[in-house]
C-alpha positions in Angstrom: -65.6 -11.7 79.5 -68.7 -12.7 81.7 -72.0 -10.9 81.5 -73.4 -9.9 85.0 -76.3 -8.1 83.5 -74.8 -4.5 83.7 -71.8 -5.2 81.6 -68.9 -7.3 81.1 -66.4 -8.5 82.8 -63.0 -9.2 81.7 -61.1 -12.1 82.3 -57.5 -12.7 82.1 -54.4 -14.8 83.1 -54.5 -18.5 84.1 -58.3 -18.3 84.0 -58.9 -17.7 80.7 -56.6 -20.7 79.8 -58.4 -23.2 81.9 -61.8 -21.9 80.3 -60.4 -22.5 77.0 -58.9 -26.2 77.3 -62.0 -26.9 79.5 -64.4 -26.4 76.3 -62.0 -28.2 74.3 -61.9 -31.4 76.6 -65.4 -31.4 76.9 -66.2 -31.4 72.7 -63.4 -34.1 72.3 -64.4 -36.8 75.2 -67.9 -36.4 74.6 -69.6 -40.0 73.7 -69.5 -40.3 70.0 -73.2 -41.9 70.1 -73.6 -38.4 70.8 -71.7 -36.8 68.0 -74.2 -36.5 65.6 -76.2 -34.5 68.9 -73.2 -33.0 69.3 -72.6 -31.8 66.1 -75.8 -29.5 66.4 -74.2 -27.9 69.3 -70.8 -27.6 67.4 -71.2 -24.3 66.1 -72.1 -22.8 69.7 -69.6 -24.4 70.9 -67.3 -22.7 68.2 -68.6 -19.6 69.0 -67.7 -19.9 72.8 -64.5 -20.9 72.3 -63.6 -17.8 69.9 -66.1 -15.7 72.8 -63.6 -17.0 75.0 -60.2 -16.6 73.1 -61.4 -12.9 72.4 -61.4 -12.2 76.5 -58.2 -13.7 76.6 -56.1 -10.3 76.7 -54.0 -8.4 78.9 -56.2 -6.8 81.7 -55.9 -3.9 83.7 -57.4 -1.7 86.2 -60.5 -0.2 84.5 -59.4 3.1 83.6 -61.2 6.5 84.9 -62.6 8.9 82.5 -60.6 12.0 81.9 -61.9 14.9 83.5 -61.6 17.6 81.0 -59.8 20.5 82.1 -61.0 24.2 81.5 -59.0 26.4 79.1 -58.2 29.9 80.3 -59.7 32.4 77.9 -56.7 35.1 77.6 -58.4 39.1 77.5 -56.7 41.8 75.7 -55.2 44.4 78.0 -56.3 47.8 76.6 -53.2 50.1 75.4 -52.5 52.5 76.9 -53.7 55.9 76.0 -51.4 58.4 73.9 -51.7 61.7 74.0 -52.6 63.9 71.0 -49.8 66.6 70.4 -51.2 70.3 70.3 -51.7 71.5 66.5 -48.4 73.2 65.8 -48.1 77.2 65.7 -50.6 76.6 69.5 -49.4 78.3 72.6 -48.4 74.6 73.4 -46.3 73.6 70.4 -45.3 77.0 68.5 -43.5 77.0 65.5 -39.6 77.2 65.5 -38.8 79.7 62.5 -35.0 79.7 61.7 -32.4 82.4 60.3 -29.1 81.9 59.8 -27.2 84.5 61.1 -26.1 87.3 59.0 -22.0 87.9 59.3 -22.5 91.7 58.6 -25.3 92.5 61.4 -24.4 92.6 64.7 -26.2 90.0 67.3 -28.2 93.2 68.8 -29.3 94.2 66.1 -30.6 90.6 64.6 -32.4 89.9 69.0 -34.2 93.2 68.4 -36.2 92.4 65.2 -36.5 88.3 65.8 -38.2 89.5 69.5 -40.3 92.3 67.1 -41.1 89.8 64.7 -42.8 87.2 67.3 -44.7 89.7 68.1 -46.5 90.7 65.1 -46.5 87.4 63.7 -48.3 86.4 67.1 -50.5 89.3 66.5 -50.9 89.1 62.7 -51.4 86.0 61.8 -52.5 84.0 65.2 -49.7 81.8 65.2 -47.4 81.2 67.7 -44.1 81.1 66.5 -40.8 81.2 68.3 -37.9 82.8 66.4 -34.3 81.3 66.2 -31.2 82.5 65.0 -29.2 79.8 63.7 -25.2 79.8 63.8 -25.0 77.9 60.4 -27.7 76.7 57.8 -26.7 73.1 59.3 -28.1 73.7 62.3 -31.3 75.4 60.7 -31.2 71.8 58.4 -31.4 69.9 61.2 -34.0 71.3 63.2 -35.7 70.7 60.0 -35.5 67.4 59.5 -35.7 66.5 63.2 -39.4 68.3 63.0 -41.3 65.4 62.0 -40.4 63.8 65.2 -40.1 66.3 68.2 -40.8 70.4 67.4 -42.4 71.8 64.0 -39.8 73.9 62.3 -39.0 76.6 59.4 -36.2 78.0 58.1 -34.9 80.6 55.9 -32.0 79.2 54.5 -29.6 80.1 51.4 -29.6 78.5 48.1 -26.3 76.1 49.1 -27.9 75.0 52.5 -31.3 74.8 50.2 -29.7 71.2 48.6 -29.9 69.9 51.9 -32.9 71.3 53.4 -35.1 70.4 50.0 -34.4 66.3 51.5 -36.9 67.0 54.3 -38.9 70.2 54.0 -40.3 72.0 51.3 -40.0 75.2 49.9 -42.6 78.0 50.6 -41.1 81.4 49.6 -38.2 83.4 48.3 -36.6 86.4 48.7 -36.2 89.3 46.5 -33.4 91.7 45.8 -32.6 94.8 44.0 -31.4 92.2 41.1 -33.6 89.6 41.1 -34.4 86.6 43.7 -30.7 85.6 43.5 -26.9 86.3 42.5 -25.3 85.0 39.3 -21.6 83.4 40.1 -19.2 82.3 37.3 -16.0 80.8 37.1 -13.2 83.5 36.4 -9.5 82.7 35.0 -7.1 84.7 33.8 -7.5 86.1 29.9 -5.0 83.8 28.3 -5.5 81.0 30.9 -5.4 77.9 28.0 -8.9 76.2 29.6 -11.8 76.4 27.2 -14.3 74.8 29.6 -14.5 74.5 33.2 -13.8 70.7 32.8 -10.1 71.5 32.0 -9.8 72.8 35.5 -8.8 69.6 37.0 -5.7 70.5 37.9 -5.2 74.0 38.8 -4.9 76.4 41.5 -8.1 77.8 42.6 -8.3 81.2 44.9 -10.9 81.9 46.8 -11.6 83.9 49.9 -12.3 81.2 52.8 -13.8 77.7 53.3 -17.0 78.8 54.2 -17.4 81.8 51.5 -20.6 81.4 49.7 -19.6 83.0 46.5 -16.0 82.7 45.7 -16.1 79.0 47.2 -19.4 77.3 48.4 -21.0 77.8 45.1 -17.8 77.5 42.7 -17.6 74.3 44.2 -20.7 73.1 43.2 -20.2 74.2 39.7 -16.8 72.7 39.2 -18.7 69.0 40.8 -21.5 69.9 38.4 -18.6 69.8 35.4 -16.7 66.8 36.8 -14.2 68.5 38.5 -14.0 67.4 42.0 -12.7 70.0 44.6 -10.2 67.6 46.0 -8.5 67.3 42.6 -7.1 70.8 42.4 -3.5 71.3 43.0 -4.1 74.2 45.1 -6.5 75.8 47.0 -5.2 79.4 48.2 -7.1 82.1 50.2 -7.0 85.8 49.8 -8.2 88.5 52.2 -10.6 90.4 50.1 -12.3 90.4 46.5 -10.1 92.8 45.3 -6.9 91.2 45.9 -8.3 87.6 44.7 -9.0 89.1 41.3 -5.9 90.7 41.0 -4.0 87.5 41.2 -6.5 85.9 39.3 -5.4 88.8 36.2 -1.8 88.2 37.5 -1.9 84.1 36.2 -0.8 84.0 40.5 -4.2 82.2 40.2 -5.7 79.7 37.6 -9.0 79.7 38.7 -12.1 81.5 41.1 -15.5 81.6 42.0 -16.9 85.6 42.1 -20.6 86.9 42.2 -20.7 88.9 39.2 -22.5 91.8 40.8 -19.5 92.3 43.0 -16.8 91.5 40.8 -18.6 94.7 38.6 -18.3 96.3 42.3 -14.8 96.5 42.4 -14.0 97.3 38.9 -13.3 94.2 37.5 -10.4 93.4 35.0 -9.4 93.5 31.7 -7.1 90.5 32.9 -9.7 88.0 33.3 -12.5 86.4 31.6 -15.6 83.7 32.3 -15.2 80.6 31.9 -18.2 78.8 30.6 -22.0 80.3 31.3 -23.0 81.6 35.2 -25.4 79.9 37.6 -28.6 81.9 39.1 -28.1 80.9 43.0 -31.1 82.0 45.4 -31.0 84.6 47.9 -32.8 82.7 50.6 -35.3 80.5 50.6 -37.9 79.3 53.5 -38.2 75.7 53.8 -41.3 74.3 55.8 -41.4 70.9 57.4 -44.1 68.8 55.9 -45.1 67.7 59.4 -46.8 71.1 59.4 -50.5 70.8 58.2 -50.9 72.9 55.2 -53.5 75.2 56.5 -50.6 75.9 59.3 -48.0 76.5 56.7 -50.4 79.0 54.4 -50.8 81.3 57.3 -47.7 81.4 58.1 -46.4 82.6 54.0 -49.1 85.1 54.4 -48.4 86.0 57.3 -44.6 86.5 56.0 -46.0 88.3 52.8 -48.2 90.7 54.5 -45.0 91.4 56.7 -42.5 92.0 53.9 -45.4 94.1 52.1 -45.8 96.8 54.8 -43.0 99.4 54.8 -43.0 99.6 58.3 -42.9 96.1 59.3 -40.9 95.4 56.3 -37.9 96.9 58.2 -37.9 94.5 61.0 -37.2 91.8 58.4 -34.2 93.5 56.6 -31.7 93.2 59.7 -32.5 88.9 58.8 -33.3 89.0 55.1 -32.2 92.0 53.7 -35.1 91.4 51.5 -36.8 94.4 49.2 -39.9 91.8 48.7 -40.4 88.4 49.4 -42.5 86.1 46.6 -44.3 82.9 46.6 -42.3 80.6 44.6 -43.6 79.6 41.2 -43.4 76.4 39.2 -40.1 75.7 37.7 -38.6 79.0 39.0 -35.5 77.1 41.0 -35.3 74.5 37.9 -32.2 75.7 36.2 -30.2 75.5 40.2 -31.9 72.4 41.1 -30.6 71.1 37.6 -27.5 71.8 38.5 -27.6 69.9 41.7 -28.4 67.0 40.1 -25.9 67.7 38.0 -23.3 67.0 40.7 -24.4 63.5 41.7 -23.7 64.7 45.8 -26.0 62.9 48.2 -27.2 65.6 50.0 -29.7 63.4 52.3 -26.2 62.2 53.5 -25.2 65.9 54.1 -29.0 66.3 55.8 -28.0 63.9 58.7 
């Protein structure tokens, strides 16, 4: 490299050979009456030559400085806005309020006092409520567990529909009857059938009056699962056409096993040919189940709402065409223990049965 007062200039090639054999020839022909002058100059001249050697590199085109390049700054894009659903039981999102409907009522009859009851419960209790009569408790099930996602539901619902509902609602109130807030159903066989528990009914013949029967099937089904005794292990399952004749072949040995509510087995006489097996289960009446996705101030008007209904003799009667109520109750801690006991008992998913 050369100086040229600014900087340095680098110097590369044949050129910086020459330079470098140029110093050496000079230091080595020098006159040797010179070489003790010389060697004062030796370690300038040692210097050079390294100088030298240390600009003898590969050169290049002076490289530019790098303009630095601006970063783009990304900006959040603002999300969009979502709209707040009304507050359910509003003109704008009313309540849906199930009933299964009754078999023994005819479909005027139940139109009439659901259209009545919007009324007063719109007038009663401020709430907008739109009433629905279910086909089955499984469609009143799923509107209730569909209601945390699309419209807020309730549903009266009976105590074998309850084991589903109970997965996604809760319970609010029950209704009352001339013998309590539900029916007791036992097992029956005939009076010297040999079983001395239910759980020695694995293989019989079980009578009942249809598939969809709450008391001489539904239930007994439960009860025998409950004991270990799955349905699907009878031997037989054979339908009669009414209570009377089921208990007669029951007493007859025809049968080896039912399922009866106890009140109307007593209804029809009963027999002398028959006899419980094991102790009878409490099943409720009906039952209304809330989704939770209703705020609780929401849900308390509507139970008092209900109450106040069931509590006027007048407007009582719009509700027995739906309920066949003679009150309807809050329900109290541990009141539904012994059935939901008896659930568990089973082992049955009944989310599964929910969805």
């Amino acid at each position: 490299m050369l100086g040229n007062g600014y900087g340095w200039y680098q110097i590369g090639g044949s050129g910086c050979t020459a330079l470098v054999f140029l110093v050496i020839i000079v230091v080595c022909i020098y006159p040797r009456r010179a070489v003790v002058r010389a060697f004062r100059y030796s370690r300038i001249a040692l210097l050079l030559t390294v100088f030298v050697v240390s600009s003898c590199r590969s050169a290049g085109p002076p490289q530019p400085t790098e303009i630095p390049t601006a970063t783009y700054t990304p900006r959040s894009t603002p999300l969009p806005t979502v709209a707040t659903p009304p507050p359910p039981g509003t003109t704008d999102n009313p309540i849906q309020l199930f009933f299964v409907r009754p078999a023994a009522v005819s479909r005027g009859t139940v139109t009439n006092a659901a259209n009545d009851l919007e009324t007063i419960l719109s007038e009663t209790a401020s709430l907008s409520v739109n009433i629905e009569i279910a086909e089955t408790g499984a469609d009143a099930v799923a509107a209730l567990c569909d209601s945390p996602g699309g419209v807020p539901a309730a549903a009266w619902v009976d105590g074998v529909t309850y084991a589903a509902a109970r997965t996604c609602a809760e319970r609010s109130l029950a209704v009352v009857r001339e013998d309590g807030a539900g029916a007791d159903v036992a097992i029956i066989v005939p009076q010297s059938s040999e079983a001395q528990t239910i759980r020695d009914l694995g293989e019989a013949v079980f009578c009942r009056l249809s598939v969809d029967d709450l008391y001489t099937w539904l239930v007994p089904s439960l009860i025998l699962q409950a004991n270990s005794v799955s349905p699907t292990s009878l031997s037989a399952i054979n339908d009669y056409p009414d209570l009377g004749d089921l208990i007669s072949a029951v007493g007859a040995g025809d049968c080896d096993a039912a399922g009866v509510n106890l009140a109307e087995l007593e209804a029809v006489g009963g027999s002398s040919r028959i006899r419980e097996l094991g102790t009878s289960e409490r099943v409720p009446y009906a039952i209304l189940m809330i989704a939770p996705s209703i705020p609780l101030g929401t849900r308390n008007a509507l139970n008092d709402a209900m109450l106040a209904i069931a509590g006027d003799s007048a407007e009582a009667e719009l509700l027995q065409p739906l309920l066949d109520q003679v009150r309807i109750a809050t329900i109290g801690e541990g009141e539904l223990e012994s059935w939901d006991a008896l659930l568990r008992r089973t082992r049955l998913d009944f989310s599964e049965m929910a969805r």
